[in-house]
N, C-alpha and C positions, 0 to 999 in steps of 0.2 A: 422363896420364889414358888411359884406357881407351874405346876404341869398338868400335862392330858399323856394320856396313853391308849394309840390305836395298837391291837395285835393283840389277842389274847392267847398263843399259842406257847411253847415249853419256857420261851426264853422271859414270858411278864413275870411270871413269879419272882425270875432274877433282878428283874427291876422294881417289882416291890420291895425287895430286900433293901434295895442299894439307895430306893427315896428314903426309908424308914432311917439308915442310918448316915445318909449324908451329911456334909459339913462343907458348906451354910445349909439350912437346914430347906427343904424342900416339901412340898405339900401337895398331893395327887386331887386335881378336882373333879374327874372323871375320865371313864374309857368307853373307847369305842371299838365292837366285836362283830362280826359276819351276821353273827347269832345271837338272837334279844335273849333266849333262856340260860346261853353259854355268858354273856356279858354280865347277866342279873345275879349268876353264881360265883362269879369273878369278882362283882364290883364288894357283894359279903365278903368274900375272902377277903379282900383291900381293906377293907371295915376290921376284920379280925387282925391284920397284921399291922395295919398303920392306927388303929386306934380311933378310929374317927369315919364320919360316912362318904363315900366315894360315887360319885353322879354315874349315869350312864346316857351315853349321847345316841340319840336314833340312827346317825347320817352323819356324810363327811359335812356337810354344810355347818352340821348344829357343834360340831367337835370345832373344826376349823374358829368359831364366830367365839370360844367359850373363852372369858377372862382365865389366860394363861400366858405365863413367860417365855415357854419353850414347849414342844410338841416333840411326843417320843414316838417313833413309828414303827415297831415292831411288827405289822404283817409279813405274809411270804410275800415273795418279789412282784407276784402279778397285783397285787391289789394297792399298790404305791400311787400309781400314778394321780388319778381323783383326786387323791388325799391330799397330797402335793401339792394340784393347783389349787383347789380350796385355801390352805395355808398358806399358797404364795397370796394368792388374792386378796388374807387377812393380814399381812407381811408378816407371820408366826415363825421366828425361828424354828428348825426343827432339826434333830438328832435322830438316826437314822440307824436302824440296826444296817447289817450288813450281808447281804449284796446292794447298792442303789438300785441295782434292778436287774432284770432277767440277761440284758443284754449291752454292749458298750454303749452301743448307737444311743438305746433309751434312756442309759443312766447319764450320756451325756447329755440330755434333752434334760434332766431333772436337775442336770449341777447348771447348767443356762438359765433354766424358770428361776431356780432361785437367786443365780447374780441380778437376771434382770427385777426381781420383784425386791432386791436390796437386802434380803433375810439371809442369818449364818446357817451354814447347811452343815454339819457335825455326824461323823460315822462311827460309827461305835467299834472302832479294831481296840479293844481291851488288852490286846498283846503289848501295844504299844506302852499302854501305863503299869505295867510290872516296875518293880524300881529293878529289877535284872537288865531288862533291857534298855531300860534307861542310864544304865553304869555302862552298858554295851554302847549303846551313842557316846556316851562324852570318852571313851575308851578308843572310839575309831577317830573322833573327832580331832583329841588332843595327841593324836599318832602313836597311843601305847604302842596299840598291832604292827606300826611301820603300814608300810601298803599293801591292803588286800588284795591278795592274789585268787585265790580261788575261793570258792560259796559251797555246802552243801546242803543242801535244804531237804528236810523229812518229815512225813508225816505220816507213821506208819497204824493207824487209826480202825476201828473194827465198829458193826455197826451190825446187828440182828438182819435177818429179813423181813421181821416185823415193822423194824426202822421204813424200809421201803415202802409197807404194803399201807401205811398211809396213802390218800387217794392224792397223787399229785406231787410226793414227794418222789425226785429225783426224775422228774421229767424236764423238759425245756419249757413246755406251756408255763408250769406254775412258778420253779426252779429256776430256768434259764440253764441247767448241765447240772452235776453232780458235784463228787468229788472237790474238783478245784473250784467253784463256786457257792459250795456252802462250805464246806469244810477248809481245805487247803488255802483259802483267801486269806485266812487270819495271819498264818505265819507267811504266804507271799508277800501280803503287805508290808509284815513288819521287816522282811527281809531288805523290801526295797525303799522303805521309812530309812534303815540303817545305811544303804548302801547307793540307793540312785536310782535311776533309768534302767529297763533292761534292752538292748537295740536290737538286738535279732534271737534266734533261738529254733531247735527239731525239739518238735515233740510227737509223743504217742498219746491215746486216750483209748482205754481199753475196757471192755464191759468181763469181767471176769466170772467162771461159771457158779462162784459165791454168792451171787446175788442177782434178781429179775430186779431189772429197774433198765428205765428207757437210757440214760444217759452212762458216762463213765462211772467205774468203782476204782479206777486205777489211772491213775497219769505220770507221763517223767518227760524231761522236759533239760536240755541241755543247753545251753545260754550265754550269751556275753553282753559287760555292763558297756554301761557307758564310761566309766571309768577304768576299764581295763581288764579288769577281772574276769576271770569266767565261773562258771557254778553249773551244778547240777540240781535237779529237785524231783522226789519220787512224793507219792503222794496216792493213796490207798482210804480203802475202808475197811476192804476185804485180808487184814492183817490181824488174825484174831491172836489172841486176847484183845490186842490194843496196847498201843504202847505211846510217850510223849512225845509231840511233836520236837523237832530241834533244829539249829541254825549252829554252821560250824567252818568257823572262816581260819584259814592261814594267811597271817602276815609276816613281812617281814623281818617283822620283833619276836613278835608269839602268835600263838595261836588261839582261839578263844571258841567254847563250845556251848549252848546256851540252850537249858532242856529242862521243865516242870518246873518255869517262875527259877532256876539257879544257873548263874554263871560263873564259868571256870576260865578262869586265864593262866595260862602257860607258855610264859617268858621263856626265850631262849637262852638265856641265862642260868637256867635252874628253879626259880623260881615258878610257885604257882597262888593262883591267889583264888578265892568265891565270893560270890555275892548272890544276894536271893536267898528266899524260903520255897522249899519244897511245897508244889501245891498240884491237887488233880488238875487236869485238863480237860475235860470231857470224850479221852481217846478210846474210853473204851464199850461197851455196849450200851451206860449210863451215859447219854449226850450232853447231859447235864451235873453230872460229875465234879462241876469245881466252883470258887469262891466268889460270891456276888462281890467282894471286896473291890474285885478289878473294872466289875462295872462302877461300882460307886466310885468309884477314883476317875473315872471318863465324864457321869454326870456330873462330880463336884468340878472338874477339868471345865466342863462347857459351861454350867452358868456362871463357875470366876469368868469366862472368857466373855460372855456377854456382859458385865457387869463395867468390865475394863474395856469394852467396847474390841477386845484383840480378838487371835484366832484358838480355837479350839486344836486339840491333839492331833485329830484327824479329820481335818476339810473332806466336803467330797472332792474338789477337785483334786486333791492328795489323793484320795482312793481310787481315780479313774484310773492309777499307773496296773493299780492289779487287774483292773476291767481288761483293761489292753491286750496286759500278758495271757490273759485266760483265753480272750478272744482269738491272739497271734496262736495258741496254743493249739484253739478248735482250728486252725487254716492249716498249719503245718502238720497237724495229724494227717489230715484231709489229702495234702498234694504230696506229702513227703518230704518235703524238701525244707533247706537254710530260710527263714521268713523273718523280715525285718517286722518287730514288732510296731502295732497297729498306733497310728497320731489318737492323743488324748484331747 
């Protein structure tokens, strides 16, 4: 199959890795960059790692129109949208790093365009394709745990000042908020991928003296599911060294804790069982810190999923649950108060 790749920023590299070695095999026919001298350096390097020449497209028009299967859209959140109706207008599937966009309101406007223009919209939460948490789904599903009672969710994460003093990173203009919208979304998602809806929730969102940057370095956030449960979630940058994010629920059966791609279950029986290989995560000054394995397991995921005509790991409208939570999140800092999280 055939792809494009707009975003020439930390995270293309990881997706040249993961076309080079995907299975069915995949072929990059060009990318599209802000920058013609940054994109012209980029598309060489594409030439050096995949073996073969890699196009570069002027505009979203000329990207949008290019003989391709699917569309990977890696820019920051503000420069989506163009690109977006361009490919809905050519009806280009497209695969979508993650955030959908700066804000709920806008990313629900991009999971619209693309139902009405008929193309599959696919977000790239890599959390979700770990085979860890994948043992952790069919673990809640087929009621090892019993019923989950409570959540703790963490992400205690470190991140330079240099990280910030990029022009734009960790603002609302380009970003759409910090913390829990670049970082903290991965393991929100996958929390609420395992677990459901979240309906209301207090939260804080704190700029800490760690770091100048316009938006949060620090969020926590106290919650109830739809399903019964309640949880907690902290979520930081300004946690140096860096440490792995984690997900840690009691049921109950057992208990099950789930931290760097391994999970641990602890039967109340005595029993305790693992699954998963130990793998970075990008928690610590290195954002980039861990295995393209888990993107290539997301692009092989989405074009089986076109191929069968079904759905991809992570829909966007699957991902508007974290949109929601992040947005209920900025409202209840705000007033203070119990807020019923935001309709998707």
């Amino acid at each position: 199959m055939k792809v494009v790749l707009a975003g020439l920023g930390m995270v293309a590299g990881t997706h040249l890795l993961a076309i080079r070695d995907a299975r069915p095999r995949l072929t990059l026919s060009g990318v599209l960059g802000r920058d013609p001298a940054r994109a012209d350096a980029f598309a060489q390097k594409a030439k050096t790692v995949l073996g073969y020449d890699v196009g570069v497209f002027p505009d979203a028009r000329s990207f949008a129109a290019a003989d391709a299967d699917f569309a990977i859209i890696a820019t920051p959140p503000d420069a989506r949208q163009e690109i977006v109706r361009a490919l809905a207008g050519n009806t280009r599937p497209i695969l979508m790093e993650k955030p959908i966009e700066r804000s709920l309101e806008v990313a629900r406007d991009i999971v619209s365009l693309c139902d009405r223009a008929g193309i599959p919209l696919g977000i790239v939460f890599q959390h979700r394709a770990r085979a860890a948490s994948l043992q952790l789904k069919k673990a809640i599903g087929d009621g090892t745990l019993g019923r989950i009672a409570t959540v703790d969710v963490r992400v205690p994460w470190w991140r330079d000042q240099s990280y910030y003093d990029v022009p734009g990173r960790g603002t609302y203009a380009r970003d759409g908020g910090g913390v829990m919208i670049s970082q903290a979304i991965h393991t929100l998602d996958l929390m609420l991928w395992l677990l459901g809806p979240v309906t209301c929730l207090q939260a804080v969102m704190h700029r800490t003296p760690l770091h100048r940057l316009e938006a949060e370095d620090l969020a926590g956030a106290l919650f109830e599911l739809e399903s019964g449960a309640v949880g907690s979630l902290t979520a930081t940058t300004a946690a140096y060294p860096g440490a792995a994010e984690s997900i840690t629920l009691q049921g109950t059966k057992a208990a099950a804790h789930l931290a760097s791609g391994v999970l641990t279950l602890q039967h109340m029986d005595g029993r305790t069982e693992s699954f998963g290989t130990a793998g970075g995560t990008g928690g610590g000054a290195d954002p980039m810190a861990f295995t393209h394995a888990w993107h290539q397991s997301v692009l092989e995921d989405f074009a089986r999923a076109l191929k069968k005509g079904t759905e991809p790991l992570a829909t966007g409208k699957s991902a508007l649950m974290a949109h929601a939570v992040i947005d209920t999140m900025e409202r209840a800092a705000k007033s203070g108060t119990r807020t019923k999280v935001s309709r998707i």
